[in-house]
N, CA, C and O atoms as a GROMACS GRO file, in nm:
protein
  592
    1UNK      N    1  10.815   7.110  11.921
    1UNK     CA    2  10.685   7.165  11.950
    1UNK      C    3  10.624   7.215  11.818
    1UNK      O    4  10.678   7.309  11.760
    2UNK      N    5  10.488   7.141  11.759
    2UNK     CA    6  10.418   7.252  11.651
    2UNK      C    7  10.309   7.311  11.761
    2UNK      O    8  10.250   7.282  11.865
    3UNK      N    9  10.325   7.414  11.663
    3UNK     CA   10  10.194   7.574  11.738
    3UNK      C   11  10.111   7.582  11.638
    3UNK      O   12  10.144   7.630  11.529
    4UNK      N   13   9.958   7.522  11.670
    4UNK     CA   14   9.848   7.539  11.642
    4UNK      C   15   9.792   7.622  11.630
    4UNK      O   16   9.679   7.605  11.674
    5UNK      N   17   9.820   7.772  11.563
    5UNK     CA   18   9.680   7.863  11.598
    5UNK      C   19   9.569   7.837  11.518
    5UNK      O   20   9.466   7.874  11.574
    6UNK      N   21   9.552   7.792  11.418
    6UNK     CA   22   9.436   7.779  11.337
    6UNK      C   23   9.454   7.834  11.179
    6UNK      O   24   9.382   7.829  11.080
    7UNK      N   25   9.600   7.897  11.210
    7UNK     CA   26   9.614   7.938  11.043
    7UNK      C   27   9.614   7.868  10.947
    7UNK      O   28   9.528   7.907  10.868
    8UNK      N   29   9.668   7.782  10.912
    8UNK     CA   30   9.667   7.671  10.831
    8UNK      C   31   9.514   7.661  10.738
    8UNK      O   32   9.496   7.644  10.617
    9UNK      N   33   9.450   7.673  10.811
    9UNK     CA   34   9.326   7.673  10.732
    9UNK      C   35   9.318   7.754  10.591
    9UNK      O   36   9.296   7.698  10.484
   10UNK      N   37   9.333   7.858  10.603
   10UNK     CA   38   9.434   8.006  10.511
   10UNK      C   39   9.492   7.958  10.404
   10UNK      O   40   9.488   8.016  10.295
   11UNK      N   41   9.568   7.819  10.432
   11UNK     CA   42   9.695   7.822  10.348
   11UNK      C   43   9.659   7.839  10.211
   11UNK      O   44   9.550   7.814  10.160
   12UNK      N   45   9.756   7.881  10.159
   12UNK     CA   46   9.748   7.868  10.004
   12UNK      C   47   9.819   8.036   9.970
   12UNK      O   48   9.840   8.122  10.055
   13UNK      N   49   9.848   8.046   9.807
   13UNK     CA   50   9.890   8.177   9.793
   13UNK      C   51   9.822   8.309   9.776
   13UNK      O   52   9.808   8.359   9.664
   14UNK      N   53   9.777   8.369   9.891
   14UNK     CA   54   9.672   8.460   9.901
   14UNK      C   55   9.740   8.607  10.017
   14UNK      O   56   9.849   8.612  10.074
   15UNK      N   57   9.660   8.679  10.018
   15UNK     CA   58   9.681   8.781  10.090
   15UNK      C   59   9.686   8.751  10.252
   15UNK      O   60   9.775   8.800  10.322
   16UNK      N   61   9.565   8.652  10.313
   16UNK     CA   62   9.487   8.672  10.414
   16UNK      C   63   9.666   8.577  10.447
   16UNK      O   64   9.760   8.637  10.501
   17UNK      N   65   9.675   8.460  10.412
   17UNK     CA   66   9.745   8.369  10.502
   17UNK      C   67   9.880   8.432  10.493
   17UNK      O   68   9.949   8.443  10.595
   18UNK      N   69   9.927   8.480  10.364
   18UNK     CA   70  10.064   8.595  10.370
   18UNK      C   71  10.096   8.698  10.483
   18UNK      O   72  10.184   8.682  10.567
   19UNK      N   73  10.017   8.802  10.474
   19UNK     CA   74  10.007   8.912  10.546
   19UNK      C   75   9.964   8.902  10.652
   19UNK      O   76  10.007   8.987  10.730
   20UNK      N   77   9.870   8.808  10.706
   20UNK     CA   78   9.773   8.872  10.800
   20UNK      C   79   9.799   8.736  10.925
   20UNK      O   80   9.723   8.727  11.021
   21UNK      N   81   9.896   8.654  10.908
   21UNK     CA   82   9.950   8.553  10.997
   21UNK      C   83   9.992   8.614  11.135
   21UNK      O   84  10.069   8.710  11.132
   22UNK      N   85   9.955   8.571  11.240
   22UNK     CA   86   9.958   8.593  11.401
   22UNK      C   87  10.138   8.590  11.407
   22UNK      O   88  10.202   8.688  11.445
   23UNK      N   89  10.190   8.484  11.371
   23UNK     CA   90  10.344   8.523  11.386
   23UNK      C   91  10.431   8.547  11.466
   23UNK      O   92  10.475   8.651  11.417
   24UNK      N   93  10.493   8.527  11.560
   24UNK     CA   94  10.579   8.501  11.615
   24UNK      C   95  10.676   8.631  11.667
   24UNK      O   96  10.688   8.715  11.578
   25UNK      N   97  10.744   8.662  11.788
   25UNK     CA   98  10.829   8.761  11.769
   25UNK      C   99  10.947   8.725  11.852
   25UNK      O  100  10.991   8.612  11.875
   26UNK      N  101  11.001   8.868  11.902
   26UNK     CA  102  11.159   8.789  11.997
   26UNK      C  103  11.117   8.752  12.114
   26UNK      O  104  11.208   8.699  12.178
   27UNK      N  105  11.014   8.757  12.174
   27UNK     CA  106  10.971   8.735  12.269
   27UNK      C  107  10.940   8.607  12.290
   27UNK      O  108  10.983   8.546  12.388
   28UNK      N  109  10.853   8.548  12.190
   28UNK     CA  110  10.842   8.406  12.184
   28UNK      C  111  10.928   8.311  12.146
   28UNK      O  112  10.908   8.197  12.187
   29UNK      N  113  11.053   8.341  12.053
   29UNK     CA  114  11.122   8.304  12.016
   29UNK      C  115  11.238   8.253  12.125
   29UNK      O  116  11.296   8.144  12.130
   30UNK      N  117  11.256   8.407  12.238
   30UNK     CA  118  11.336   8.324  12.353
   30UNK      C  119  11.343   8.268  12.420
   30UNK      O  120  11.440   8.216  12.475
   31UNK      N  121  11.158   8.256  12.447
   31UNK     CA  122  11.124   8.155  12.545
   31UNK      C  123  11.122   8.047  12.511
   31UNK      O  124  11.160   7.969  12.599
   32UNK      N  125  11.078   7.977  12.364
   32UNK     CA  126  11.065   7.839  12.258
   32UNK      C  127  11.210   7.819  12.296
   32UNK      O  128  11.221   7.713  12.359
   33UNK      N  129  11.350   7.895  12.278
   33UNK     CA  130  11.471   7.912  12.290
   33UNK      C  131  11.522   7.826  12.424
   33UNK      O  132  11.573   7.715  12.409
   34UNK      N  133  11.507   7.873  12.528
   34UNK     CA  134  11.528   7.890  12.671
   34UNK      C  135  11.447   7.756  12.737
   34UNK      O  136  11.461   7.738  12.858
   35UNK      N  137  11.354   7.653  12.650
   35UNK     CA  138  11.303   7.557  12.702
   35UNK      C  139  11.350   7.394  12.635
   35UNK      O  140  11.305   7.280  12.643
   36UNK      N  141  11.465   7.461  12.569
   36UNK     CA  142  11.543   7.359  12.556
   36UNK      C  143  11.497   7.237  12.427
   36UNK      O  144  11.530   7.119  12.419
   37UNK      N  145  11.430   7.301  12.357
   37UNK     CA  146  11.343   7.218  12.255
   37UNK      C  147  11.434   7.220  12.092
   37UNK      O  148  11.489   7.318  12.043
   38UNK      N  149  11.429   7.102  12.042
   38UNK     CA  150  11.500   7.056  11.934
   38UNK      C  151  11.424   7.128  11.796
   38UNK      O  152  11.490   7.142  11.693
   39UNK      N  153  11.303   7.166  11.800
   39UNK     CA  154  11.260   7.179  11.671
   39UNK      C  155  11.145   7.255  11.686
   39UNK      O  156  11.126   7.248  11.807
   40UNK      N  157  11.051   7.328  11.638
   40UNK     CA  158  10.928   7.424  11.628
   40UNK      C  159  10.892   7.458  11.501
   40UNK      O  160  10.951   7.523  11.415
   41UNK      N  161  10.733   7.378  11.503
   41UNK     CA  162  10.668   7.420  11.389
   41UNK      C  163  10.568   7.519  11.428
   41UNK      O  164  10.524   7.539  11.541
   42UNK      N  165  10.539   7.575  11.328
   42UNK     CA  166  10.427   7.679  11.324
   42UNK      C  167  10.317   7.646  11.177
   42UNK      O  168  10.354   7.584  11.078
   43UNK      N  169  10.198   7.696  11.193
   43UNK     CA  170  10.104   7.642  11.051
   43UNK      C  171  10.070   7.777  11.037
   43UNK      O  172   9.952   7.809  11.052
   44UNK      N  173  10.176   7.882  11.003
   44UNK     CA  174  10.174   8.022  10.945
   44UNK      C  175  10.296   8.023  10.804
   44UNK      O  176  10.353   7.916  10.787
   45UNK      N  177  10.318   8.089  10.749
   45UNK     CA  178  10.403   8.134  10.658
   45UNK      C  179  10.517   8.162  10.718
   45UNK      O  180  10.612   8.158  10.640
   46UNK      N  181  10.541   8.186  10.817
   46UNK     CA  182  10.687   8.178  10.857
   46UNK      C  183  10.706   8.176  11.008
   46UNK      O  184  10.612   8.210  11.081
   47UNK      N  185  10.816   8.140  11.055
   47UNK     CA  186  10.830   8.119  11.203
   47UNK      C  187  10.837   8.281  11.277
   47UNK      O  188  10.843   8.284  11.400
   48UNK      N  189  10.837   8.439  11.186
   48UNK     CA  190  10.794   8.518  11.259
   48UNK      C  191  10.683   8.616  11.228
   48UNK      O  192  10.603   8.577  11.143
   49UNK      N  193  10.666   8.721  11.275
   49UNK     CA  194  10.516   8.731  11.252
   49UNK      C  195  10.547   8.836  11.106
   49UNK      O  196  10.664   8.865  11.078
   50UNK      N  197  10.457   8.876  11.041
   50UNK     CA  198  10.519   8.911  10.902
   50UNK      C  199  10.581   9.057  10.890
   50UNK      O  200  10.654   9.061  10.790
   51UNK      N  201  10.577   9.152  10.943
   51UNK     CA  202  10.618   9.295  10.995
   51UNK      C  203  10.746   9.280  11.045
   51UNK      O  204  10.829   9.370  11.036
   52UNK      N  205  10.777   9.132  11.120
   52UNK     CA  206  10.949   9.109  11.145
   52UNK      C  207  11.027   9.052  11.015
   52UNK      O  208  11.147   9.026  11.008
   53UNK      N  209  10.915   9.038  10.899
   53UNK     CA  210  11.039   9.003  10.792
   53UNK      C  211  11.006   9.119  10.697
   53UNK      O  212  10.966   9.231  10.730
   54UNK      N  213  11.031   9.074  10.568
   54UNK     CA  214  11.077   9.186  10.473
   54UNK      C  215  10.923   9.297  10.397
   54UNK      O  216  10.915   9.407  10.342
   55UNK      N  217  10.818   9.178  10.440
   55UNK     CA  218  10.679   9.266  10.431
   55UNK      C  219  10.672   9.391  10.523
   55UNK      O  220  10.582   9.468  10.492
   56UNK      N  221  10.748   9.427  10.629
   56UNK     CA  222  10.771   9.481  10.761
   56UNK      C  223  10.922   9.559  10.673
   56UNK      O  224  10.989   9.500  10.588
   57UNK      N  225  10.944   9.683  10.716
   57UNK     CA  226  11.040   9.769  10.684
   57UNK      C  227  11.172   9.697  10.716
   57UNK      O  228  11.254   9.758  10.784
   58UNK      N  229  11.200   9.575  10.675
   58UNK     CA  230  11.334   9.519  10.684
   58UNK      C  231  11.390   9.488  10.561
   58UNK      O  232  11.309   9.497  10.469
   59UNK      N  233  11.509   9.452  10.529
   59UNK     CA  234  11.546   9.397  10.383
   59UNK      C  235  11.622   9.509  10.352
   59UNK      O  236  11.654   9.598  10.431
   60UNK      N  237  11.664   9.497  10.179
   60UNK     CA  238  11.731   9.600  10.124
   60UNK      C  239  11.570   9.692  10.040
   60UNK      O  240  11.492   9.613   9.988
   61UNK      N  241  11.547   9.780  10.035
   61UNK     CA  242  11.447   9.894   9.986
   61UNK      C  243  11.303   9.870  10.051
   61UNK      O  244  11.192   9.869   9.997
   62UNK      N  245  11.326   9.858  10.136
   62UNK     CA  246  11.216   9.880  10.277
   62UNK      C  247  11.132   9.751  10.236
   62UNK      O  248  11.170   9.645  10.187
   63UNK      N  249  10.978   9.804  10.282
   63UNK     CA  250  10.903   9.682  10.271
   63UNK      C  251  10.873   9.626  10.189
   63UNK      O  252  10.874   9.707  10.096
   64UNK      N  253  10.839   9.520  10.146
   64UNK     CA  254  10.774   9.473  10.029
   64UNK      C  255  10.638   9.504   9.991
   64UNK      O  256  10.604   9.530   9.876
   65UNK      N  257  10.557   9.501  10.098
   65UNK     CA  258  10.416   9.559  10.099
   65UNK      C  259  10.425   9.707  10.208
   65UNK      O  260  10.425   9.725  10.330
   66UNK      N  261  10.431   9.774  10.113
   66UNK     CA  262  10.407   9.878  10.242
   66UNK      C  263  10.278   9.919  10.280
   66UNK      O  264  10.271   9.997  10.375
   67UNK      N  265  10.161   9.877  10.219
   67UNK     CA  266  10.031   9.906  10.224
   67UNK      C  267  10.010   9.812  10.337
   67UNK      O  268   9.940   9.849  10.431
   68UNK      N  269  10.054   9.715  10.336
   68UNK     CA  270  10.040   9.631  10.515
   68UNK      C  271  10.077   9.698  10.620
   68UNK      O  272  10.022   9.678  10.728
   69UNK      N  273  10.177   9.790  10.606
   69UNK     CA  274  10.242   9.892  10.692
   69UNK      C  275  10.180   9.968  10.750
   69UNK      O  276  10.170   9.991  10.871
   70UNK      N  277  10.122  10.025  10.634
   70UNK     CA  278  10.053  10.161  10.637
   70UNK      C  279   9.922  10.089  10.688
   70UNK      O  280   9.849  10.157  10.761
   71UNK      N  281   9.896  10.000  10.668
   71UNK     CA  282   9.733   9.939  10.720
   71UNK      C  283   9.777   9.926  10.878
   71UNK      O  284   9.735  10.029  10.932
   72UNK      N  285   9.825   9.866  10.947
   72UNK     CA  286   9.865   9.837  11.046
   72UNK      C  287   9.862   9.962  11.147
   72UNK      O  288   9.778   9.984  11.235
   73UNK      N  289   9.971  10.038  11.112
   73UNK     CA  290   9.997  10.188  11.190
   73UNK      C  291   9.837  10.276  11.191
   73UNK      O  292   9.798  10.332  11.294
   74UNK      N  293   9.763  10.276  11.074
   74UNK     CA  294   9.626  10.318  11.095
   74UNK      C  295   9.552  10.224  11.182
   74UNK      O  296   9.466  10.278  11.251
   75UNK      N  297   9.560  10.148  11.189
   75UNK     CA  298   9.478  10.074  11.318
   75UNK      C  299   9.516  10.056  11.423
   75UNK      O  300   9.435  10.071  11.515
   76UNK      N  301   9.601  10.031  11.442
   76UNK     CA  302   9.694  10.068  11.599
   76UNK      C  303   9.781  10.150  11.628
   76UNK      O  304   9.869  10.125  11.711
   77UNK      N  305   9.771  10.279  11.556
   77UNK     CA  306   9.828  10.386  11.630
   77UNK      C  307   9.983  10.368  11.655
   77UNK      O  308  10.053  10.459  11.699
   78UNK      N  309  10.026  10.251  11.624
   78UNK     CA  310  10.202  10.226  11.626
   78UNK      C  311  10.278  10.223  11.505
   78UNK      O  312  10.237  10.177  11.398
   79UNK      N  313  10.348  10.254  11.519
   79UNK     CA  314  10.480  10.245  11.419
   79UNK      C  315  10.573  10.149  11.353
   79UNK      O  316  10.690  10.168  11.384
   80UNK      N  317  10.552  10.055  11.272
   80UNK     CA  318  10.572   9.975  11.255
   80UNK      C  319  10.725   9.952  11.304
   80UNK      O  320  10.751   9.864  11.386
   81UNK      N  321  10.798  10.015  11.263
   81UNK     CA  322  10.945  10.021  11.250
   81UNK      C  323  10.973  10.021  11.388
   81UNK      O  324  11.092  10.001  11.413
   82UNK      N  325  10.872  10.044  11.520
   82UNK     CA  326  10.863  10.066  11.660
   82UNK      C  327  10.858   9.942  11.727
   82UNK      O  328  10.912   9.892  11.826
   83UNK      N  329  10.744   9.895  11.608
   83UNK     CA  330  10.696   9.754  11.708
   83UNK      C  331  10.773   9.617  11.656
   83UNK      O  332  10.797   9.513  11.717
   84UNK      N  333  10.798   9.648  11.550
   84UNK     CA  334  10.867   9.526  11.498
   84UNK      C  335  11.010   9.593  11.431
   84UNK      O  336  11.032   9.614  11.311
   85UNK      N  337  11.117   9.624  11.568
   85UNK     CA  338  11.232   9.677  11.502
   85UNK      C  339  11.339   9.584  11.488
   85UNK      O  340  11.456   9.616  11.469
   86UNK      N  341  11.294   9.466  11.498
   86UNK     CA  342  11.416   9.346  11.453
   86UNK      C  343  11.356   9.272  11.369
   86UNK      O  344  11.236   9.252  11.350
   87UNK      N  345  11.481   9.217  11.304
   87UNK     CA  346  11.468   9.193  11.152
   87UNK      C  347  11.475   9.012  11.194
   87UNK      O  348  11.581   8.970  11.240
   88UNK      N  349  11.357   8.913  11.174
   88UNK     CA  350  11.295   8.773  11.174
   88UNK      C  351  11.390   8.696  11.340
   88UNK      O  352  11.451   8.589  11.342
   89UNK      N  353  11.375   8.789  11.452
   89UNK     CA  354  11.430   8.764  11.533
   89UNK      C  355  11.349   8.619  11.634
   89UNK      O  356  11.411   8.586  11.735
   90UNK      N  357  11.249   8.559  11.608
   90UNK     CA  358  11.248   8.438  11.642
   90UNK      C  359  11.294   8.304  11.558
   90UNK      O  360  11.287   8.188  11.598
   91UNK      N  361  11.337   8.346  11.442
   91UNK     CA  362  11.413   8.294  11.317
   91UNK      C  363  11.550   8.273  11.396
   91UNK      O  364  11.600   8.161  11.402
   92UNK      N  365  11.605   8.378  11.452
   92UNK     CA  366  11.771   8.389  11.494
   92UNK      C  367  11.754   8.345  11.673
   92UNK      O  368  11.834   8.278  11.738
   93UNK      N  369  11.652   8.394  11.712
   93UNK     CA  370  11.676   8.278  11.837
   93UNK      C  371  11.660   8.092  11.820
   93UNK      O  372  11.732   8.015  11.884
   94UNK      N  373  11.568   8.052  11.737
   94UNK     CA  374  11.566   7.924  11.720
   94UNK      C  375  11.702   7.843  11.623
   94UNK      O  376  11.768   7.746  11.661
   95UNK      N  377  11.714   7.908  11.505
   95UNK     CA  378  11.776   7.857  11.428
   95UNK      C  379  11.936   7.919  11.449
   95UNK      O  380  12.019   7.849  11.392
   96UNK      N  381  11.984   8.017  11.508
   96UNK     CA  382  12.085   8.061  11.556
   96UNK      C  383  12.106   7.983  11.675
   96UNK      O  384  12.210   7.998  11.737
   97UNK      N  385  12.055   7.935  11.697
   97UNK     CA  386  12.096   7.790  11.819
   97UNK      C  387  12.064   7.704  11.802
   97UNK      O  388  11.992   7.653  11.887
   98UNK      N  389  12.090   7.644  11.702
   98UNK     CA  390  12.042   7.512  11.638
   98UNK      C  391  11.927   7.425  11.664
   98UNK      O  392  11.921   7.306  11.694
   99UNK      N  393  11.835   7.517  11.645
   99UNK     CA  394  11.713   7.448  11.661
   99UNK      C  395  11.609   7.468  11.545
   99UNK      O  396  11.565   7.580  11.519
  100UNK      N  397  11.567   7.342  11.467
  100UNK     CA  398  11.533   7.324  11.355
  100UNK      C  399  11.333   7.393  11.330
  100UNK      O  400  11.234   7.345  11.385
  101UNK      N  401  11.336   7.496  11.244
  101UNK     CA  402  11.279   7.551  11.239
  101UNK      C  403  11.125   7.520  11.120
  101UNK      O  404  11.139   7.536  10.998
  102UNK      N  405  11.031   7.490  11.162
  102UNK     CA  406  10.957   7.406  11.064
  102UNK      C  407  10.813   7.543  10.996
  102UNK      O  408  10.727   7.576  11.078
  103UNK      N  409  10.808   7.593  10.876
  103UNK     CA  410  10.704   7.655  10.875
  103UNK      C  411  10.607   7.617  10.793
  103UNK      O  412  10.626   7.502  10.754
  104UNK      N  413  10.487   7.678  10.739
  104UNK     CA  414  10.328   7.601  10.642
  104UNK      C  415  10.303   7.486  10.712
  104UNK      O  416  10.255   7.397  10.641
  105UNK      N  417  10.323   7.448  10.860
  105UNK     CA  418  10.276   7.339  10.913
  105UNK      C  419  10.085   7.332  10.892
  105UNK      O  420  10.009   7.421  10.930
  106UNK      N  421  10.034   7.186  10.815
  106UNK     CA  422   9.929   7.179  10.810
  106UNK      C  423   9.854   7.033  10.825
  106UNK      O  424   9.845   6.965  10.927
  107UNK      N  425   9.800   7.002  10.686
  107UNK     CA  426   9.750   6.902  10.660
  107UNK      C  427   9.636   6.848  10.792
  107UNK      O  428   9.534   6.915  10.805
  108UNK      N  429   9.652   6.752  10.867
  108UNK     CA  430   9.570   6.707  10.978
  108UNK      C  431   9.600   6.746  11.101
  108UNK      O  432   9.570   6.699  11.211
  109UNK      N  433   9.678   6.856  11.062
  109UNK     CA  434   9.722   6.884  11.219
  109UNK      C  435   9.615   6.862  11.335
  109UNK      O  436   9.675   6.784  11.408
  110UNK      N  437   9.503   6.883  11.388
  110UNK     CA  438   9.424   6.900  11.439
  110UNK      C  439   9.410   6.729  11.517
  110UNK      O  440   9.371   6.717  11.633
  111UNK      N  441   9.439   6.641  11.454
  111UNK     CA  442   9.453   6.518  11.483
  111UNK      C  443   9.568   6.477  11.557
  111UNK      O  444   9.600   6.359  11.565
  112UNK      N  445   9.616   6.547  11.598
  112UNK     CA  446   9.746   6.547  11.671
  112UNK      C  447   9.777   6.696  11.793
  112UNK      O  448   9.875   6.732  11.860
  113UNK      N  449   9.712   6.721  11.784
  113UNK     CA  450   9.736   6.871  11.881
  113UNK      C  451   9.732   6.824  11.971
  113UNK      O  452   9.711   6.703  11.981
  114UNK      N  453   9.758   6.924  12.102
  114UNK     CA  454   9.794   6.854  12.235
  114UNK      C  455   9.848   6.701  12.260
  114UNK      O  456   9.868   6.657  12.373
  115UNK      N  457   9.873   6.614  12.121
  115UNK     CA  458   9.954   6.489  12.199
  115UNK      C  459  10.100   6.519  12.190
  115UNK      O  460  10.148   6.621  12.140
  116UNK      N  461  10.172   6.413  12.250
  116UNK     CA  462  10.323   6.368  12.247
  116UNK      C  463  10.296   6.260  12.138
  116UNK      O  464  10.238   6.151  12.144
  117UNK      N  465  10.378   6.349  12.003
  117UNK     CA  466  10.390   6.232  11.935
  117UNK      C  467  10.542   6.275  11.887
  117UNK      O  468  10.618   6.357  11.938
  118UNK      N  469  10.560   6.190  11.770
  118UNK     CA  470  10.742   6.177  11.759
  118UNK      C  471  10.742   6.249  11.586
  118UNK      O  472  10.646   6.200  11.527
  119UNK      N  473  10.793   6.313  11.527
  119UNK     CA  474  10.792   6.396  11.424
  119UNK      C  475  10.901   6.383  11.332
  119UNK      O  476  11.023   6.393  11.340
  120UNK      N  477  10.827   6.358  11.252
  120UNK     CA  478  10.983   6.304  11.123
  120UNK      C  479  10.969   6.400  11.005
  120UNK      O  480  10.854   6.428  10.970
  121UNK      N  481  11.030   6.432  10.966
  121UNK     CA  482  11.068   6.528  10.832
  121UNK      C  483  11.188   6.498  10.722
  121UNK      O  484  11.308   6.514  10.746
  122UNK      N  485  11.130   6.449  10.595
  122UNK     CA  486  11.167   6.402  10.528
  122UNK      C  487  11.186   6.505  10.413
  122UNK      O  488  11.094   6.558  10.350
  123UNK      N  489  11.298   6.521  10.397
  123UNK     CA  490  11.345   6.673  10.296
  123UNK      C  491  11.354   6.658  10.160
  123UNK      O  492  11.377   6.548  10.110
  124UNK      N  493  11.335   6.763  10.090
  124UNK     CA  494  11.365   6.756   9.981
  124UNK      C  495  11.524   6.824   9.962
  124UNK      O  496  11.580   6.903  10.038
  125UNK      N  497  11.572   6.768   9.843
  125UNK     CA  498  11.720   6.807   9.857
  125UNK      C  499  11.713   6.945   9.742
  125UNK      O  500  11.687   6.934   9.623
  126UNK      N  501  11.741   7.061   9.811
  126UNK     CA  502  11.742   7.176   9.758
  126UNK      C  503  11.881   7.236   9.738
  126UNK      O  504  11.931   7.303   9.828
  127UNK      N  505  11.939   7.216   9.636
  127UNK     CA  506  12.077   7.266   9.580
  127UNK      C  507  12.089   7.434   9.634
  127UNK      O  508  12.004   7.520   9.610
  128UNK      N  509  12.220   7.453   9.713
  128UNK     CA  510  12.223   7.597   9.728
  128UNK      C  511  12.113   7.640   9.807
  128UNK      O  512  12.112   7.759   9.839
  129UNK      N  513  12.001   7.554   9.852
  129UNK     CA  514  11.849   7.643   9.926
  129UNK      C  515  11.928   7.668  10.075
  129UNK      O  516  12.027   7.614  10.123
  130UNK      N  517  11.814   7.803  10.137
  130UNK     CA  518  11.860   7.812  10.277
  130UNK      C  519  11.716   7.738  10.348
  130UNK      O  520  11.638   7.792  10.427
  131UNK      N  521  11.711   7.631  10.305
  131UNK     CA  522  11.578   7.531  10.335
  131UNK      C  523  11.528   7.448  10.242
  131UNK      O  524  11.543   7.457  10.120
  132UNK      N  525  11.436   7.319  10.336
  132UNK     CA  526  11.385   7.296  10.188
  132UNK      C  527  11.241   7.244  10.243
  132UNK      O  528  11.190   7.244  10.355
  133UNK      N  529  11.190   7.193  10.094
  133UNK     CA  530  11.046   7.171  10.101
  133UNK      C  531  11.065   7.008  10.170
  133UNK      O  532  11.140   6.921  10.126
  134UNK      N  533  10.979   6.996  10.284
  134UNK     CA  534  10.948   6.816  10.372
  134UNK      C  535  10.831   6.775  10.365
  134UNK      O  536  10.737   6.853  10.347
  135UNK      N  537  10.820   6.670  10.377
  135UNK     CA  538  10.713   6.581  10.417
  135UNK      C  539  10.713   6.554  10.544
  135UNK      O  540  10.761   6.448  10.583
  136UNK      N  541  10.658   6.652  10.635
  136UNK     CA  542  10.614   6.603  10.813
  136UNK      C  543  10.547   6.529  10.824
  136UNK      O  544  10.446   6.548  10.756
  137UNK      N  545  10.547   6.420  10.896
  137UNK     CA  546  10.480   6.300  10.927
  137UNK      C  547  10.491   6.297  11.099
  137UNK      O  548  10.600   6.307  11.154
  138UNK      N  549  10.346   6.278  11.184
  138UNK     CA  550  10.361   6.295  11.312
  138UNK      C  551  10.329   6.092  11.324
  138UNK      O  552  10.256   6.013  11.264
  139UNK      N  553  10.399   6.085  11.400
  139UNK     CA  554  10.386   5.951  11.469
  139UNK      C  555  10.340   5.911  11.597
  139UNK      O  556  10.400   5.903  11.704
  140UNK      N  557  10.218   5.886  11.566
  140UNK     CA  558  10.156   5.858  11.748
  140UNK      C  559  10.189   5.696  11.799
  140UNK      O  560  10.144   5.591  11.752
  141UNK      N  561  10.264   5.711  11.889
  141UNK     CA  562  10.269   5.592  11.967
  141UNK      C  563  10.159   5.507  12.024
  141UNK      O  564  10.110   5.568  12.119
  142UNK      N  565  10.105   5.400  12.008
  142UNK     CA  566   9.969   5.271  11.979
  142UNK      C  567   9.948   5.291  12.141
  142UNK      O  568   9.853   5.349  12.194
  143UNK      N  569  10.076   5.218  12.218
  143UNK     CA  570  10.107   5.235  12.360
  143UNK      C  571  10.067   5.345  12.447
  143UNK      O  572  10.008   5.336  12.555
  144UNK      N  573  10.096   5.417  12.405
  144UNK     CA  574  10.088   5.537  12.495
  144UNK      C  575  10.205   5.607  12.573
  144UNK      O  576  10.211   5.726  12.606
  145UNK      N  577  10.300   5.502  12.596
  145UNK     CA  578  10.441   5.530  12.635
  145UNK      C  579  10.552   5.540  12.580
  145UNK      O  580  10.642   5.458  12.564
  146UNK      N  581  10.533   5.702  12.537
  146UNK     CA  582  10.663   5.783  12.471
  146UNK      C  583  10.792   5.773  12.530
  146UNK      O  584  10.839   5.843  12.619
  147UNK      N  585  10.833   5.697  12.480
  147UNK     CA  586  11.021   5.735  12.550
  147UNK      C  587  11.072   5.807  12.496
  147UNK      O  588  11.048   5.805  12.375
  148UNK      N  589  11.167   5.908  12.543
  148UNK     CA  590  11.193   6.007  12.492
  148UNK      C  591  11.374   5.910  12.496
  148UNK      O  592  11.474   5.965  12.449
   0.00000   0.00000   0.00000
């Protein structure tokens, strides 16, 4: 499954598409989990939302941005450390059950949303990486009849 929200547009190395990504949590993560699916992309910066990773009071010496923190808790009145108290937990439901985890999903996506098409990812070989950089390529079937 890739998840379309519209971020992608964002991409690049900036504040807005870093920080400010919709993102994912354990909630979504168990259900993506629980439906039996091989792989999940997202066209955000990472498969959870950014307050569940190390921008968010997780890691070794708290956040990385704590001014996102502190921005956050002033606008909604919550606690960061409250709302996001697990550390990249749709990361560990997908990929803790072997299910291949795809993130910066972009390019034409939009040309492919809502179909069944077949998804290939072609890796780069990253020595020692806990990932690597691919080339996603969606494949729409001419036919119309996907065999799974």
């Amino acid at each position: 499954m890739i998840i379309n929200t519209g971020w992608h547009k964002y991409y690049g190395d900036n504040i807005q598409y870093f920080c400010y990504s919709p993102g994912l949590y354990v909630e979504a993560g168990e259900w993506l989990r629980d439906k039996g699916l091989k792989a999940v992309g997202v066209d955000q910066q990472a498969l959870d939302h950014p307050l569940a990773t190390a921008i968010g009071p997780h890691g070794p010496g708290g956040p990385i941005l704590p001014w996102v923190c502190e921005e956050y808790e002033k606008e909604t009145g919550k606690k960061v450390a409250e709302e996001f108290s697990l550390w990249e937990p749709c990361h560990r439901a997908l990929l803790g059950n072997g299910i291949a985890g795809f993130e910066n999903v972009g390019g034409d996506i939009e040309k492919v949303t809502s179909k069944r098409v077949t998804i290939a990812a072609f890796p780069w070989r990253w020595v020692k990486g806990g990932g690597c950089i691919v080339r996603m390529v969606a494949i729409v079937d001419p036919t119309g009849e996907y065999r799974l």
